[in-house]
PAKEDO-648345 format. One record per residue (C-alpha): residue in three letters; x, y, z. Coordinates in steps of 0.25 Angstrom, whole numbers, plus 5000, padded with zeros to 4 digits. Layout:
<rs>
ALAXYZ;...
</rs>
This chain:
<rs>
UNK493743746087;UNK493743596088;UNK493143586102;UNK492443456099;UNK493143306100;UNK493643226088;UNK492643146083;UNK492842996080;UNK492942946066;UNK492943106062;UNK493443126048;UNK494243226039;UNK495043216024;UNK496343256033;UNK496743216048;UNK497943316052;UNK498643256064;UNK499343396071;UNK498743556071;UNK500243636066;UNK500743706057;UNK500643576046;UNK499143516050;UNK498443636052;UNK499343676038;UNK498743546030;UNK497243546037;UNK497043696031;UNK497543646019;UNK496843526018;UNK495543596022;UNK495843696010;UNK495843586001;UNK494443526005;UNK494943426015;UNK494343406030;UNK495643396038;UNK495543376053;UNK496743426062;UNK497043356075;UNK498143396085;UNK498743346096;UNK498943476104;UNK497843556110;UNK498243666103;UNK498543686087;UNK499643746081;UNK500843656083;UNK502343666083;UNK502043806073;UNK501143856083;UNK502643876091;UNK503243936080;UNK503744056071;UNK502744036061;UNK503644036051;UNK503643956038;UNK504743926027;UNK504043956015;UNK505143966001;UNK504344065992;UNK503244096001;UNK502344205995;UNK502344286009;UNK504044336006;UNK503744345993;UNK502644465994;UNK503644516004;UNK504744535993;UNK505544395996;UNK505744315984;UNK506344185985;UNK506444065977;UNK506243905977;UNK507543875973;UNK508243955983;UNK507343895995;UNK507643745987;UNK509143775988;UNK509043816001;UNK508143696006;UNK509043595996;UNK510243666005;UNK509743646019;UNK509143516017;UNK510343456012;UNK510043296011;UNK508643306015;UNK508343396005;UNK506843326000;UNK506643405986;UNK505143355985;UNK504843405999;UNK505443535997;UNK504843565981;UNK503643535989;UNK503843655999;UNK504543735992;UNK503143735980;UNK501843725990;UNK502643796004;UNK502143935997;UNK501043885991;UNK500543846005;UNK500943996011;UNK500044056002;UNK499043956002;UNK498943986016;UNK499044126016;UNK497644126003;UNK497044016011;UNK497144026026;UNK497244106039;UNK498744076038;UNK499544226034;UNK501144226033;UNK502044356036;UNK503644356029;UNK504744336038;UNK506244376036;UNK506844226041;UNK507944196033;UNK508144056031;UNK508943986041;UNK509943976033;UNK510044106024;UNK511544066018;UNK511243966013;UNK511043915998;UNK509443965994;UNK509044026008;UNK508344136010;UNK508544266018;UNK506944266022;UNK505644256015;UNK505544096015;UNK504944086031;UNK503644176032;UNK502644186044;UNK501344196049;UNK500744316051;UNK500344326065;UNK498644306068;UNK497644326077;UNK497344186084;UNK495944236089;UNK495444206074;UNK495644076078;UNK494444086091;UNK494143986100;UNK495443896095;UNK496444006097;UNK496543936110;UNK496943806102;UNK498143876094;UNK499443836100;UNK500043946109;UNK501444006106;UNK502643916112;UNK502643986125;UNK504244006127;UNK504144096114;UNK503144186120;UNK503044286130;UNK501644316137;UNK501244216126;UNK501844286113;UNK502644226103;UNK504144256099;UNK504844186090;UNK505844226080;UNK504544246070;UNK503944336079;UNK503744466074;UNK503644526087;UNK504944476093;UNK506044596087;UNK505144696095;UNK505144636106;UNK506744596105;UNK506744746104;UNK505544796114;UNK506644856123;UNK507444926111;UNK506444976101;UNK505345066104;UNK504645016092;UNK504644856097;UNK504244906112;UNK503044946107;UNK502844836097;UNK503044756110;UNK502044826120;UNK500844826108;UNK501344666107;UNK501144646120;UNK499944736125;UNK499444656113;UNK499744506118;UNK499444546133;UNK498144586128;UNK497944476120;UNK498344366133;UNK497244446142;UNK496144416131;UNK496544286125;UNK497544206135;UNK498644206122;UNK498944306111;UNK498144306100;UNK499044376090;UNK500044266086;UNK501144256078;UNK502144156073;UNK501943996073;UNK500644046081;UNK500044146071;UNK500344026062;UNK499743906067;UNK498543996071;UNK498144056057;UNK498143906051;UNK497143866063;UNK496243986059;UNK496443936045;UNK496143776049;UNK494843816060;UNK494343916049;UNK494343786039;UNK493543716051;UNK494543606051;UNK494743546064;UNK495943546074;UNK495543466085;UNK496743486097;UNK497043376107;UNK496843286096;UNK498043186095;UNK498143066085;UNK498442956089;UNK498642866078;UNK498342846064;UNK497142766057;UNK497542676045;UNK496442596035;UNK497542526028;UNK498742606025;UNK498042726024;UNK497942836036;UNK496442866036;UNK496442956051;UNK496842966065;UNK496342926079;UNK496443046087;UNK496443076103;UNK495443186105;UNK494743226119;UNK495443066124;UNK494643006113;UNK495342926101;UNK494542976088;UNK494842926075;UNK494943036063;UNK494742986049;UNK495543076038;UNK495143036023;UNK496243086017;UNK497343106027;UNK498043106039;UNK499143216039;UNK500043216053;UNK500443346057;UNK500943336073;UNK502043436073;UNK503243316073;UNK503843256084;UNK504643356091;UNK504343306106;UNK504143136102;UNK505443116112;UNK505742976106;UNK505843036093;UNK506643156097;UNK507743036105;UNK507542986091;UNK507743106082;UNK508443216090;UNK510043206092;UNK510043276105;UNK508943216111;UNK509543066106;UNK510743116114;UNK509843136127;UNK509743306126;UNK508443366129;UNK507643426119;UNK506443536120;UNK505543566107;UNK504643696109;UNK503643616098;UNK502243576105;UNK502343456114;UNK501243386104;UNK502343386095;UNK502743226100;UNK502743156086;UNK501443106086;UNK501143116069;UNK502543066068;UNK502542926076;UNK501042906070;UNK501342906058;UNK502642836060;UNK501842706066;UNK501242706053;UNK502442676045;UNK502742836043;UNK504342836038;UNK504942956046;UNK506143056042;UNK507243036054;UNK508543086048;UNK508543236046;UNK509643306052;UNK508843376062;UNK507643316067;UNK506943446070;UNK507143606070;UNK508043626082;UNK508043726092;UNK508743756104;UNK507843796115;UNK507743826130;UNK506943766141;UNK506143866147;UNK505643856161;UNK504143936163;UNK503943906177;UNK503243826185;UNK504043716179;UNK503543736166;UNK504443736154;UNK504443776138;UNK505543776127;UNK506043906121;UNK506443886107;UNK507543986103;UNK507144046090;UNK507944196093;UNK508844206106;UNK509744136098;UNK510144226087;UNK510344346096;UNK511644426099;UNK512344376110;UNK511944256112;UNK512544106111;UNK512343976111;UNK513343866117;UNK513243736121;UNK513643686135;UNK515243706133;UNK514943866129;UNK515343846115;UNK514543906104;UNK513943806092;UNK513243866084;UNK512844016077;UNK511644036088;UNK510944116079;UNK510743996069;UNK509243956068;UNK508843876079;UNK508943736071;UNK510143776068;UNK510743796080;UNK510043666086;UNK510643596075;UNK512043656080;UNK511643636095;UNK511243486094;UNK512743456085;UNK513343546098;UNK513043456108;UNK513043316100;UNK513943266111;UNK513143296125;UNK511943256129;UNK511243406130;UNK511043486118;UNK511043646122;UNK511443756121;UNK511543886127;UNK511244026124;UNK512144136130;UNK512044276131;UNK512444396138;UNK511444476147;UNK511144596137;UNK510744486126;UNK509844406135;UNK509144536139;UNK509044596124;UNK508544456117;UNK508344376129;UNK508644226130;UNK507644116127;UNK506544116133;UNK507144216143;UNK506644366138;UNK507444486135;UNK507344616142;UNK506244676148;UNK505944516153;UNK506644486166;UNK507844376164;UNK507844336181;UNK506544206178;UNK507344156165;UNK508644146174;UNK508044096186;UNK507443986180;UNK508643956173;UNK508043956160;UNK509444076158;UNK510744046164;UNK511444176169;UNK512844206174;UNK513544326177;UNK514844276168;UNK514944186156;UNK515644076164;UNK514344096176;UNK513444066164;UNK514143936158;UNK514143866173;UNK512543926176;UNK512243856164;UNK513043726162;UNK514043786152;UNK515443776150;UNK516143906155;UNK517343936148;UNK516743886135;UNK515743986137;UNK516544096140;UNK517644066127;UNK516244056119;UNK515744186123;UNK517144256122;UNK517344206109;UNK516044246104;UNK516044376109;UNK517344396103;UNK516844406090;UNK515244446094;UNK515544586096;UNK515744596084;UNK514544546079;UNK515444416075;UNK515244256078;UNK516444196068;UNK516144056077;UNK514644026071;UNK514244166063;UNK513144206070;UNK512344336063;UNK512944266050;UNK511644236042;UNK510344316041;UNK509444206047;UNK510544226061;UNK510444386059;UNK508844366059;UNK508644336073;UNK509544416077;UNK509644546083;UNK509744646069;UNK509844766076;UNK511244706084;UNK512444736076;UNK513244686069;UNK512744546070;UNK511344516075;UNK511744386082;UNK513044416088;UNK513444496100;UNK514544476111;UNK514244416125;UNK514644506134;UNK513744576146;UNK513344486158;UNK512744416164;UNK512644306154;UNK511544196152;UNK511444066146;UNK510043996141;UNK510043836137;UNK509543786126;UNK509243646121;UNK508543576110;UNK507243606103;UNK506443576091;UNK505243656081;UNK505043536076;UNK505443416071;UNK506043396055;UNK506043236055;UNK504543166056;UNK503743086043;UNK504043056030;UNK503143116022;UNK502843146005;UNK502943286002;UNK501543286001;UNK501443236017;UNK501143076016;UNK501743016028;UNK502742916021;UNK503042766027;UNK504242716029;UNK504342666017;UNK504142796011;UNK502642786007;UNK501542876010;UNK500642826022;UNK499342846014;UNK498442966021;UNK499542996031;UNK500243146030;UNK501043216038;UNK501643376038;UNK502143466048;UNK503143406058;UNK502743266055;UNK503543256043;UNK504843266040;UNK505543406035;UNK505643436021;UNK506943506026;UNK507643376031;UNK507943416045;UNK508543576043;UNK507843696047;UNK508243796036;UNK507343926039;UNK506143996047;UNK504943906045;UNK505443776037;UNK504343696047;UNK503043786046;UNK503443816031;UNK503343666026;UNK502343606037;UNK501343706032;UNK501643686016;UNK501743536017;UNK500443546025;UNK500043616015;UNK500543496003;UNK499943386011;UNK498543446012;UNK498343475998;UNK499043335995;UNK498043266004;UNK496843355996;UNK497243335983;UNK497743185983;UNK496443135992;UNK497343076002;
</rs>
């Protein structure tokens, strides 16, 4: 545990600027190659943006699915990738990833702490030319953080609107279709009471649960590997800018304990600070909705302000700008906690449940709800190009919201009443008491539903084919027939939740070589400056085409970059 402050003029081979998914990624690697890397991180806590998250990385050909019996193929995931990158399909990015992403897994898997588990995500778009009905996005396997002692404290808690009494859900979780099914299934209420004597147990002794899963489980098993190879994460350590001899980017001077120290790295600085998702001026800059004057709320740490971005770009860095979606959208809501306290709640499942739709402020559906959650913020943001809000809102009838629950707001046993009264859930008795409680229009509401149940009761959505692919049926309800993402709207009293805009990060950031040198603006490489992660720009050009495509490529071009700096000397 690094307790002790930063030393001035303190050296290392490698300074990684950021403690995610990608620095802690390229430190392990780094160290595995001979090198002394030094992490610093803004945050008081490591784990990033992935410490948030499912966990889950996009990994072509991975060895995990193919032990399980998946087979797959580089050219199927080529013609996939080539398919839903359209024009900025970058072939030397993607041989790259496509070669060393499974090396990396099972480099990790030989070498480190980090274990991985198969998943059955279909890829987002499973129709489409080379995709994959699962086996490309694995998981890691959930770990016991008190391996890591006195520094569990430092690993970054779950995002708390996703937890209840601090556990995690999210749709990679493998506890949450028992407790979906807690009040249904005798098998998933005991699976639930063991779960929860478990956590409660663990809360009394530790303050948090110790048995983690997901982007948790995740973020903590590269720590274990990182503090095992006694390289150092010091926490509450900011850069602040770059040191340069000449053209060449020797170290940093970092804030650590309100001191400016100055860390010289021999061989490289690699920036790793997790993007720019909460750099206003850059979102006014990048984001179509906020440049329209809409709010926006991204569930991604509030560290997350840009910081390796602008540095690098006041050295002459060359940024990518013009991707069609400057990060992965997702609508979310703004929870009230109490005591005037608030958090975002992204919606990862809600969505994709029976009965439910999503419509903008004239009650008209947009978009096939069950669609991933980029998707549907792609559709959302094009919905309301000509206001100056972009939301939506989900509808349902009373038996859906107390079966799946609504948001942040939980399903039966949990009591509905705070979620209304805090007006976080809008109710009304009717459809049309509904539309004017929450700002909607009441007749378009009322046609919307009508004609949607028209057909729903059959299991039907002829307007935008929910239940049509298996990536929709996957978050689903299976065991509702005959279409796990349809079902009529009928049994009051009705409520309505609003969403508006989120991000998991952004897509557009640094020009970088495939190997990670941070390119100028003239397209040469910056000599000892890297970046990975966030920092750089997407090798998927703005589209977000399956489970993981951010943690699968952050960890495998952290992995590239580090064994580039180890074998070129620079």
């Amino acid at each position: 545990m690094n307790t002790q402050p930063l030393q001035d003029n303190m050296r290392c081979d490698v300074l990684i600027v950021g403690a995610g998914v990608a620095g802690l990624t390229t430190a392990i690697v780094a160290a595995k190659q001979g090198l002394r890397p030094v992490v610093v991180e803004k945050a008081p806590v490591f784990g990033g943006t992935a410490a948030f998250s499912g966990g889950v990385l996009w990994i072509p050909g991975n060895h995990v699915s193919r032990q399980s019996g998946i087979l797959d193929s580089r050219e199927a995931a080529l013609d996939y990738i080539r398919h839903e990158t359209g024009g900025n399909f970058d072939p030397q990015a993607i041989d790259a990833f496509l070669e060393k992403g499974p090396e990396m897994a099972e480099f990790f898997e030989r070498e480190t702490d980090v274990k991985f588990i198969p998943t059955q995500y279909p890829d987002y778009h499973p129709d489409q030319v080379g995709a994959a009905q699962q086996g490309r996005s694995i998981l890691a396997k959930p770990f016991d953080i008190r391996a890591l002692g006195p520094d569990m404290k430092r690993l970054r808690p779950p995002l708390k609107t996703i937890t209840f009494i601090g556990m995690m859900f999210n749709s990679s979780s493998p506890d949450i279709k028992h407790f979906f099914n807690v009040t249904k299934s005798l098998a998933s209420f005991l699976y639930v009471t063991r779960r929860l004597s478990k956590h409660l147990k663990e809360l009394v002794l530790y303050r948090r649960g110790i048995n983690v899963t997901s982007g948790n489980a995740l973020m903590a098993r590269l720590a274990k590997t990182a503090l095992d190879l006694n390289i150092p994460i010091y926490t509450e350590s900011p850069v602040t800018r770059l040191i340069r001899d000449g053209e060449r980017i020797t170290g940093a001077v970092v804030r650590n304990r309100q001191n400016d120290v100055h860390i010289h790295a021999d061989r490289a600085v690699v920036l790793a600070a997790g993007g720019f998702p909460h750099d206003e001026a850059r979102l006014r800059q990048t984001y179509p909705h906020v440049a329209r004057g809409g709010r926006h709320l991204s569930p991604t740490p509030a560290e997350n302000t840009g910081d390796g971005v602008r540095i690098a770009e006041q050295l002459g860095a060359g940024l990518k700008l013009d991707f069609p979606n400057a990060s992965a959208w997702i609508p979310v809501s703004h929870v009230p906690l109490g005591g005037g306290r608030y958090g975002v709640f992204p919606h990862l499942i809600d969505r994709y449940k029976p009965g439910m739709i999503g419509v903008t402020s004239n009650g008209k559906r947009f978009t096939n709800e069950s669609n991933s959650y980029h998707d549907v913020g792609q559709a959302m943001i094009k919905a309301c190009e000509g206001s100056k809000e972009t939301a939506m809102w989900l509808i349902c009838d009373h038996p859906t919201i107390r079966k799946y629950g609504l948001g942040y707001a939980k399903p039966a046993p949990m009591p509905l009443g705070p979620m209304i009264k805090r007006g976080y859930v809008q109710k009304g008795a009717t459809l049309k008491a509904l539309a004017q409680a929450a700002g909607i229009d009441p007749e378009g509401l009322e046609e919307t539903v009508r004609a949607f149940n028209e057909h729903a009761v059959r299991g039907e959505d002829p307007a935008f084919h929910r239940g049509s692919t298996a990536f929709n049926r996957y978050l689903g309800d299976a065991e509702h027939r005959p279409n796990p993402c349809v079902a009529p709207i009928t049994t009051g009293p009705f409520y309505a939740l609003k969403l508006l805009m989120g991000d998991l990060g952004t897509f557009e950031g640094l020009r970088t070589a495939v190997t990670g040198e941070v390119l100028d603006q003239a397209g040469q490489a910056i000599p000892g400056l890297y970046a990975v992660g966030n920092d750089r720009a997407s090798i998927f050009g703005g589209n977000y085409i399956a489970a993981g495509i951010t943690l699968g490529p952050n960890m495998t071009f952290g992995y590239i970059t580090a064994r580039h700096i180890a074998e070129t000397g620079r």
